[in-house]
N, CA, C and O atoms as CSV, one atom per row, in Angstrom:
chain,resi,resn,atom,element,x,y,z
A,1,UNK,N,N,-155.257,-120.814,-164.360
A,1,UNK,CA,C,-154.994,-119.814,-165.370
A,1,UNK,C,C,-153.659,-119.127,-165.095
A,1,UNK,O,O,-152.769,-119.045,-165.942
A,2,UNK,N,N,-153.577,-118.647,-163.876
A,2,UNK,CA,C,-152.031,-118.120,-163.524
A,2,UNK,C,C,-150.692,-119.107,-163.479
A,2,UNK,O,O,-149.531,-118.808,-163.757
A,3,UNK,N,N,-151.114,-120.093,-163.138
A,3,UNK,CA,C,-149.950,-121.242,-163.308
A,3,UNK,C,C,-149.544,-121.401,-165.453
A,3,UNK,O,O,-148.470,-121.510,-166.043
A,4,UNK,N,N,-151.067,-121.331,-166.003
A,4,UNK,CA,C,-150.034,-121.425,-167.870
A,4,UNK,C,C,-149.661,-120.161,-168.319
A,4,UNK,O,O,-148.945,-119.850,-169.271
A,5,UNK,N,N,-150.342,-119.366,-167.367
A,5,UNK,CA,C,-149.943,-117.543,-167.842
A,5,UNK,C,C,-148.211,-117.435,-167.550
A,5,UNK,O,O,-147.480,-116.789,-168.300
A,6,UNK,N,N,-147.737,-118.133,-166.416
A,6,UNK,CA,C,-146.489,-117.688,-165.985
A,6,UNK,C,C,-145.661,-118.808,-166.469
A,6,UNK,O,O,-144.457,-118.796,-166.211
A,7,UNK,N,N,-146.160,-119.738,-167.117
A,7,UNK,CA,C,-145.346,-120.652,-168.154
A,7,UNK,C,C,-144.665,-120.110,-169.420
A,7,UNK,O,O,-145.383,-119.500,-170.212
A,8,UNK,N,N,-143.405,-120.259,-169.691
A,8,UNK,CA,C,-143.130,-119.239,-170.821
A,8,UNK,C,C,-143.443,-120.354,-172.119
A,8,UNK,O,O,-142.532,-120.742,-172.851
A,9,UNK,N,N,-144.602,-120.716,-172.249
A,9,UNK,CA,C,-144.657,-121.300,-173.584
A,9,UNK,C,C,-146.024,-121.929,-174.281
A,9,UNK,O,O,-146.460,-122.905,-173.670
A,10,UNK,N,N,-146.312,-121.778,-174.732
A,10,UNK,CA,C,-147.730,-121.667,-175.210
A,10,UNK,C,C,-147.968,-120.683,-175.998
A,10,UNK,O,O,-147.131,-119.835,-176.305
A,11,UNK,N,N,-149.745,-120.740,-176.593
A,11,UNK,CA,C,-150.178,-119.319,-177.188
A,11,UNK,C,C,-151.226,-118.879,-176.283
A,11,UNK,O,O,-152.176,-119.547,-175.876
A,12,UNK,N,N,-150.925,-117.628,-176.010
A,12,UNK,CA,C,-151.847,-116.507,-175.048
A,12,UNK,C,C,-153.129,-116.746,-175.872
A,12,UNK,O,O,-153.937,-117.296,-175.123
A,13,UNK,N,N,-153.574,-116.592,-176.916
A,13,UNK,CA,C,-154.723,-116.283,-177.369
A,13,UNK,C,C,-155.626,-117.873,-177.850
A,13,UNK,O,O,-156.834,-118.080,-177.962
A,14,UNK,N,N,-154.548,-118.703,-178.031
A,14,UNK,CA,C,-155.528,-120.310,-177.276
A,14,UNK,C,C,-155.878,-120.240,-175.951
A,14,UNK,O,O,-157.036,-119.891,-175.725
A,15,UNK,N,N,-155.233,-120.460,-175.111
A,15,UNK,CA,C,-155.331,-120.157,-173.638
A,15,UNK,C,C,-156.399,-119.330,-173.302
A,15,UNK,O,O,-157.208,-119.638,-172.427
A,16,UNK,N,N,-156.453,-118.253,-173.972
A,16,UNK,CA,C,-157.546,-117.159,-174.273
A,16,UNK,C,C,-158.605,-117.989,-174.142
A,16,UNK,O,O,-159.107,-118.533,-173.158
A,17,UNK,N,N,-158.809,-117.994,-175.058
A,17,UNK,CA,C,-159.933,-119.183,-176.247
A,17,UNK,C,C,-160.829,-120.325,-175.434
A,17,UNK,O,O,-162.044,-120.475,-175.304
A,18,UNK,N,N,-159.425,-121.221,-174.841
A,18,UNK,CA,C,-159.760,-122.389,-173.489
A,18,UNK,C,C,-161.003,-121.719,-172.247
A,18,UNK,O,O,-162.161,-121.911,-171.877
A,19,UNK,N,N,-159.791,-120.823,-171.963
A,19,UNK,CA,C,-160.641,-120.061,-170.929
A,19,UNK,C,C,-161.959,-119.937,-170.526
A,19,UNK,O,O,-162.692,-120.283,-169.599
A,20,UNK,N,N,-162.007,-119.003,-172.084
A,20,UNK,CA,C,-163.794,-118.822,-172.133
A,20,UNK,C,C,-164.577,-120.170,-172.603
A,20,UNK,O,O,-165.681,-120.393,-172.107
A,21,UNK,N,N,-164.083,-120.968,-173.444
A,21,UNK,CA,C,-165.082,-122.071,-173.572
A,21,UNK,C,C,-165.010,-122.799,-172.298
A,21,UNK,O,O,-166.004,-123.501,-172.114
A,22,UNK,N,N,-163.795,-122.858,-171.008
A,22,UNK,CA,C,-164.026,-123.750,-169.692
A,22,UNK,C,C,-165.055,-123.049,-168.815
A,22,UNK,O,O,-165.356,-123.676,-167.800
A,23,UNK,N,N,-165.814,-121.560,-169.050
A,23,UNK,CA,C,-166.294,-120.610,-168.352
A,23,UNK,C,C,-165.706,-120.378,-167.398
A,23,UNK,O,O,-166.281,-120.347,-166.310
A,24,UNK,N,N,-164.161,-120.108,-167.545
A,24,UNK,CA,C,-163.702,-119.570,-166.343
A,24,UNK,C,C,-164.326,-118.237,-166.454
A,24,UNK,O,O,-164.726,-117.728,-167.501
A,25,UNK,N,N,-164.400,-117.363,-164.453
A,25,UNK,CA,C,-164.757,-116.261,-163.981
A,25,UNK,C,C,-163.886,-115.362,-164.592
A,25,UNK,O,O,-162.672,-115.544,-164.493
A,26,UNK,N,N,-164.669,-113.735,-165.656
A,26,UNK,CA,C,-164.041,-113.048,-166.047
A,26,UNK,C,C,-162.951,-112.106,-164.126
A,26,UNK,O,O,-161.992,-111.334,-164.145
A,27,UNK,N,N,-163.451,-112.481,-163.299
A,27,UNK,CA,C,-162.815,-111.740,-162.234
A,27,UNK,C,C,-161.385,-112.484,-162.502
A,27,UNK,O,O,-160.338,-111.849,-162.626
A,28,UNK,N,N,-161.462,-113.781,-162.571
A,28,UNK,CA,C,-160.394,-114.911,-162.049
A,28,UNK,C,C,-159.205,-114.782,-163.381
A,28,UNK,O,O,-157.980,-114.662,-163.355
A,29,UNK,N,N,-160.046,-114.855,-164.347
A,29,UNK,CA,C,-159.283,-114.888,-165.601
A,29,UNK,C,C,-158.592,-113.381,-165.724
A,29,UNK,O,O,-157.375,-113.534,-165.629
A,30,UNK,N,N,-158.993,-111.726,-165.934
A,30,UNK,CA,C,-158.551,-110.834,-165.888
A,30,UNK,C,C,-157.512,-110.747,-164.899
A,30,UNK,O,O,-156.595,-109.992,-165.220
A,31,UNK,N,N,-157.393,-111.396,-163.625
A,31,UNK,CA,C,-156.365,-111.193,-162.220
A,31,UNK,C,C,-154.760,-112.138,-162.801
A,31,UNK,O,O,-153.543,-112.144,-162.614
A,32,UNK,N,N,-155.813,-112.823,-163.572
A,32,UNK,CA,C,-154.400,-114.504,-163.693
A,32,UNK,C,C,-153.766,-113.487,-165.169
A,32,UNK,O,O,-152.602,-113.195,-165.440
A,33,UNK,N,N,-154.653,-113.247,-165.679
A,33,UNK,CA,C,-153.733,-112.688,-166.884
A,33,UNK,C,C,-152.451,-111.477,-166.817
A,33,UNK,O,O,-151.336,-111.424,-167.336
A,34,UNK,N,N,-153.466,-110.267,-165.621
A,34,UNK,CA,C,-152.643,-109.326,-165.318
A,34,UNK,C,C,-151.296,-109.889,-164.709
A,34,UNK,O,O,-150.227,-109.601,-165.247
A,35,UNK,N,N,-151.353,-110.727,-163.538
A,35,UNK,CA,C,-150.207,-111.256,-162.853
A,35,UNK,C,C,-149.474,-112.357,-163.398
A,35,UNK,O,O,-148.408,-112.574,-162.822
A,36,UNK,N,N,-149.758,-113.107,-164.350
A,36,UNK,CA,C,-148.733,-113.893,-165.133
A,36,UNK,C,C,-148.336,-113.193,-166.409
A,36,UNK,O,O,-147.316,-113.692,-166.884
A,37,UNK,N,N,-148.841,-112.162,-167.128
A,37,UNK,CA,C,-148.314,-111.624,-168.091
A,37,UNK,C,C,-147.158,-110.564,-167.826
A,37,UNK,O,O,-146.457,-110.298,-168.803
A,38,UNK,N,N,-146.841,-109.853,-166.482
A,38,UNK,CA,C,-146.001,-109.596,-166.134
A,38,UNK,C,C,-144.387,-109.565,-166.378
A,38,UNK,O,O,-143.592,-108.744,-166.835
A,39,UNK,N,N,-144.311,-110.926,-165.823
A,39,UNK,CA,C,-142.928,-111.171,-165.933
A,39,UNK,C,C,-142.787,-111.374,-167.318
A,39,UNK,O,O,-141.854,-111.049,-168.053
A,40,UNK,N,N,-143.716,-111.888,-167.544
A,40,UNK,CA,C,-142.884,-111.994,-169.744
A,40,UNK,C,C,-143.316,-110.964,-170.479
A,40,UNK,O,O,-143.400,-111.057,-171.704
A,41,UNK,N,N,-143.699,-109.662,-169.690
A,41,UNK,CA,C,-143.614,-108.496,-170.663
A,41,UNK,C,C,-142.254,-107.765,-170.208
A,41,UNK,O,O,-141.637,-107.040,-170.988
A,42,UNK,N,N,-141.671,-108.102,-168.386
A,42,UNK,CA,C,-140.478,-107.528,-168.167
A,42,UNK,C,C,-139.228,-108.380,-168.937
A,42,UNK,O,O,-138.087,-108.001,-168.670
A,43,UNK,N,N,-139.374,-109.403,-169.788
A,43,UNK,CA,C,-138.808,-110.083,-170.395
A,43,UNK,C,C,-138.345,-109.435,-171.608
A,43,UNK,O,O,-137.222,-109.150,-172.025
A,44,UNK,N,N,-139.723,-109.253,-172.137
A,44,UNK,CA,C,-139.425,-108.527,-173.915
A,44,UNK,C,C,-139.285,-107.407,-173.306
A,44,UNK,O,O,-138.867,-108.069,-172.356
A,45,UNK,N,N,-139.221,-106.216,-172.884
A,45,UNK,CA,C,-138.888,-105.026,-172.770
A,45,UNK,C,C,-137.294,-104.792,-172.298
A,45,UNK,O,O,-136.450,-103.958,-172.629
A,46,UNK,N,N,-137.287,-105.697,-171.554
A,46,UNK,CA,C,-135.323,-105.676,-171.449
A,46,UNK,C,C,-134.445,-106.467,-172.166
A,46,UNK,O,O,-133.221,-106.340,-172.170
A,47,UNK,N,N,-135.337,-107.594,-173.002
A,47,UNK,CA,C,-134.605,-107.972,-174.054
A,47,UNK,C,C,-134.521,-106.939,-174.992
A,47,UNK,O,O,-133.562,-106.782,-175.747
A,48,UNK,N,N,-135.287,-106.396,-174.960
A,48,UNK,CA,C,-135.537,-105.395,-176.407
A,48,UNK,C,C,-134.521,-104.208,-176.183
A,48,UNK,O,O,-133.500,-104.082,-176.858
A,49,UNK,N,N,-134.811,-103.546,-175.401
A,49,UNK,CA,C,-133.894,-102.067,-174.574
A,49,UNK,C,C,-132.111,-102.840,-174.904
A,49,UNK,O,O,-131.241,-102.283,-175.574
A,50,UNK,N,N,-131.961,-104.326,-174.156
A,50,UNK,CA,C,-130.807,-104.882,-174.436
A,50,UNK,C,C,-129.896,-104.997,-175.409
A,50,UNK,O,O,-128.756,-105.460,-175.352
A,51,UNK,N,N,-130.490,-104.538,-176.311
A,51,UNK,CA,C,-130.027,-104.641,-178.411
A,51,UNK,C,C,-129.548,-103.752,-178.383
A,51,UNK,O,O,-128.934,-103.772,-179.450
A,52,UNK,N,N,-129.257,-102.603,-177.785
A,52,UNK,CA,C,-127.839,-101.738,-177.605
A,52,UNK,C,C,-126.792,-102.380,-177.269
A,52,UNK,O,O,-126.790,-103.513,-176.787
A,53,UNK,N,N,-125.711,-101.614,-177.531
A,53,UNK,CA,C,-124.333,-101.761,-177.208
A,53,UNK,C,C,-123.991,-101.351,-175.706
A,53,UNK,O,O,-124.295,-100.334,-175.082
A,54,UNK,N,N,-123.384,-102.281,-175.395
A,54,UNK,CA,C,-123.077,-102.480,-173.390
A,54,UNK,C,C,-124.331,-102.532,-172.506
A,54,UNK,O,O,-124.448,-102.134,-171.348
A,55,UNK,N,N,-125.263,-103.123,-173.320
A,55,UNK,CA,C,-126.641,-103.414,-172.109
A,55,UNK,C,C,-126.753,-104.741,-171.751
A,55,UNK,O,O,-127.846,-105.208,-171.433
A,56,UNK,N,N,-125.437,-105.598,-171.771
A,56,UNK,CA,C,-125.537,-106.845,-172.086
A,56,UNK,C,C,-126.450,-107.495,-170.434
A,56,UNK,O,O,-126.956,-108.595,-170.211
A,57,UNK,N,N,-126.366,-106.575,-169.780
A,57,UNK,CA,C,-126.711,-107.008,-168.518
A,57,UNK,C,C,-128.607,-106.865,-168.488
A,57,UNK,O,O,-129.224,-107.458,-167.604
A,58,UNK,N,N,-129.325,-106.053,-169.511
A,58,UNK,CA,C,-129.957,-106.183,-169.692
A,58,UNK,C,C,-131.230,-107.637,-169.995
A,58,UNK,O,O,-132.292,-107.987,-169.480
A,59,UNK,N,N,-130.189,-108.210,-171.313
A,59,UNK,CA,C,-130.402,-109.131,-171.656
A,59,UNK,C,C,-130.509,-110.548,-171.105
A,59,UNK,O,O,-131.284,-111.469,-171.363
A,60,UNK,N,N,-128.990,-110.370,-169.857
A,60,UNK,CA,C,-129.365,-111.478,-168.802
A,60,UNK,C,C,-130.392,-111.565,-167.977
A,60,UNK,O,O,-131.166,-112.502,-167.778
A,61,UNK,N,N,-130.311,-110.132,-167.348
A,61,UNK,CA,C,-131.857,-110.196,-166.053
A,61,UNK,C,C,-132.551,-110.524,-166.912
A,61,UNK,O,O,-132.872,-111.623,-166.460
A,62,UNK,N,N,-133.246,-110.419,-168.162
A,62,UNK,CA,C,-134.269,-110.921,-168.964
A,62,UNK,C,C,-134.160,-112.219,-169.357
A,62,UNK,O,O,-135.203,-112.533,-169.931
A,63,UNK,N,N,-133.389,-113.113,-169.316
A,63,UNK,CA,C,-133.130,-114.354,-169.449
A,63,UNK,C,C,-133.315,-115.127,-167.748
A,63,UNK,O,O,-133.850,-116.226,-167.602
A,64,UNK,N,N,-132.925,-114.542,-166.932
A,64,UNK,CA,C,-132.877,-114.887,-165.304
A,64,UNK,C,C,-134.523,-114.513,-165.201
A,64,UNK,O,O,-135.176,-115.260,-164.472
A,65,UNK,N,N,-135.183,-113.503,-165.823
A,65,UNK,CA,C,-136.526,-113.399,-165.232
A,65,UNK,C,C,-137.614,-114.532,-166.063
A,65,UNK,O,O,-138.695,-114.952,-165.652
A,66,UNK,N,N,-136.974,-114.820,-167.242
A,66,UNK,CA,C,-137.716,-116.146,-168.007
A,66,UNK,C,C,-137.527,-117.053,-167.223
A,66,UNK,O,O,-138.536,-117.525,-166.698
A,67,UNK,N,N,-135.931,-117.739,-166.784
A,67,UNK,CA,C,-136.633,-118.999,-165.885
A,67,UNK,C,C,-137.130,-118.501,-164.523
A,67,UNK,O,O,-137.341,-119.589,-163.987
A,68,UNK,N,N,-137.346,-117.892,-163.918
A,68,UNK,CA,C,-137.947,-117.738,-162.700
A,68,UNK,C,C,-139.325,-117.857,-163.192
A,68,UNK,O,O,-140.153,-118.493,-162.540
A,69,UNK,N,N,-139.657,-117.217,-164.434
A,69,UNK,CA,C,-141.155,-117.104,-164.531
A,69,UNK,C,C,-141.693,-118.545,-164.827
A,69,UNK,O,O,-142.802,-118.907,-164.433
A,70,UNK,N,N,-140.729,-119.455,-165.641
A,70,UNK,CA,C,-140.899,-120.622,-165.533
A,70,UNK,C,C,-140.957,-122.067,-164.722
A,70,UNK,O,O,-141.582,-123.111,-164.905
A,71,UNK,N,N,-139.993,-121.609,-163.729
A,71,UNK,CA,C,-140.015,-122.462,-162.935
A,71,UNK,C,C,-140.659,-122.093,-162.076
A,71,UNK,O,O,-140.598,-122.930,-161.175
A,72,UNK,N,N,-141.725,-120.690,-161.622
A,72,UNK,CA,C,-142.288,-120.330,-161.003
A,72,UNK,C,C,-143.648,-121.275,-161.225
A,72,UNK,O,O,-144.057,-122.112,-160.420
A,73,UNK,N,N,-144.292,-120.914,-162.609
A,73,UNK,CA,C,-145.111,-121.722,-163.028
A,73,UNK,C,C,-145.146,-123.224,-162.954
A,73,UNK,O,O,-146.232,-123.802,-162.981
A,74,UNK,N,N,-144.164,-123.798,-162.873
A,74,UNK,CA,C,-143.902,-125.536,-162.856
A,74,UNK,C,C,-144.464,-125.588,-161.230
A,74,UNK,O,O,-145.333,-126.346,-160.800
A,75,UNK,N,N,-143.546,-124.338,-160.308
A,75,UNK,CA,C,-144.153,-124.692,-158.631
A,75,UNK,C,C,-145.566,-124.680,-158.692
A,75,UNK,O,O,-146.196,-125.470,-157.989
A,76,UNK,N,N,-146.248,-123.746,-159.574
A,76,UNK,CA,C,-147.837,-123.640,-159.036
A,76,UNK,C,C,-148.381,-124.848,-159.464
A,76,UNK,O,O,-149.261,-125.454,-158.853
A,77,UNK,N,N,-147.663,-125.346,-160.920
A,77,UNK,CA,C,-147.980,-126.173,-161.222
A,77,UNK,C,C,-148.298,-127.919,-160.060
A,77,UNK,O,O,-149.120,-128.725,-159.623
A,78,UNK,N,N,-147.370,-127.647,-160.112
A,78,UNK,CA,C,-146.575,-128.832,-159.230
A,78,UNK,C,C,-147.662,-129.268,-157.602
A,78,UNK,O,O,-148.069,-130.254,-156.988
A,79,UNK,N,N,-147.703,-127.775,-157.545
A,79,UNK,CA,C,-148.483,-127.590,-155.655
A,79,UNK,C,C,-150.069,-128.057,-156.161
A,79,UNK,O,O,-150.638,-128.814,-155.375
A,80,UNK,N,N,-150.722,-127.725,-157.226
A,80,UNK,CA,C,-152.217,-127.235,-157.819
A,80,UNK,C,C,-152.103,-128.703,-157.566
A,80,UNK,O,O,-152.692,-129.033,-156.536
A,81,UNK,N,N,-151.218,-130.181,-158.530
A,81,UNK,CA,C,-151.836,-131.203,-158.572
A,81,UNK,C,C,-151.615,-132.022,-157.267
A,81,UNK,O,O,-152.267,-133.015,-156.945
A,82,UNK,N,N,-150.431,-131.364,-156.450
A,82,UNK,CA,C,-150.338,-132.362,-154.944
A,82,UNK,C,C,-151.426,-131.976,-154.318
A,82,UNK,O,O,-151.677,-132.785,-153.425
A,83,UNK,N,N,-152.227,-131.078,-154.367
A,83,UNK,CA,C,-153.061,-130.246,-153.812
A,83,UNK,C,C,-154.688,-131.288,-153.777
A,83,UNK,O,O,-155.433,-131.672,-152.876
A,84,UNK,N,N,-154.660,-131.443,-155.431
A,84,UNK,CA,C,-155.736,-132.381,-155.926
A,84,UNK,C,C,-155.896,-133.456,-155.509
A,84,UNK,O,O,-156.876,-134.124,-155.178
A,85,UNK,N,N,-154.274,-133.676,-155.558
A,85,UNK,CA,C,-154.310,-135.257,-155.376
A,85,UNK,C,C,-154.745,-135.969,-153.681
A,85,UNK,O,O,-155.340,-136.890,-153.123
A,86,UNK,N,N,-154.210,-135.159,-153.531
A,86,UNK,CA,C,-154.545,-135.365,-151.600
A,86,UNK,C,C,-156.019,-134.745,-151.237
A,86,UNK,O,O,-156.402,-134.647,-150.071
A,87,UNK,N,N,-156.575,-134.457,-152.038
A,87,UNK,CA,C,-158.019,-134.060,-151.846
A,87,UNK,C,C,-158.847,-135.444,-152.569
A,87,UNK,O,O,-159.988,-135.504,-152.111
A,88,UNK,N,N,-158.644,-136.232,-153.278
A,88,UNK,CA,C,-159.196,-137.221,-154.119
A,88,UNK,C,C,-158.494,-138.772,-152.985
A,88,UNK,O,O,-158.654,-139.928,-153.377
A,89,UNK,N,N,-157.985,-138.547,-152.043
A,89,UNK,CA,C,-157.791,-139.912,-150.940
A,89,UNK,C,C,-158.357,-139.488,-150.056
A,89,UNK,O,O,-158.471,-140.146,-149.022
């Protein structure tokens, strides 16, 4: 759940949706949501604040915190299936 939460792309409220029909744990699911929704709310809030004049620096850290949040997600991604995979030999 925290690895597609910190993916910047998808819909939150499919994902939602998945969730509860996979019965993921409301503990597991509420923790993954709080900590991957994070960075892409510090995203829209300094993109947004950024739409002034001379905040242009705004707009970058908010572009620098999208791919981190993304390529953050690809690592969990990435570790979750080497993880699997070496558990299934």
């Amino acid at each position: 759940m925290l690895v597609l939460r910190l993916l910047p792309v998808g819909s939150a409220m499919m994902l939602s949706i998945a969730a509860g029909l996979a019965g993921a744990r409301m503990a597991g699911f509420i923790a993954a949501t709080l900590l991957g929704s994070l960075p892409q709310t510090a995203v829209f809030v300094l993109v947004g604040g950024g739409m002034e004049v001379n905040h242009q620096w705004q707009v970058a850290l908010a572009v620098g915190l999208f791919v981190m949040s993304g390529l953050g997600g690809v690592w969990l991604l990435r570790g979750s299936r080497i993880a699997r995979a070496d558990r299934t030999t």
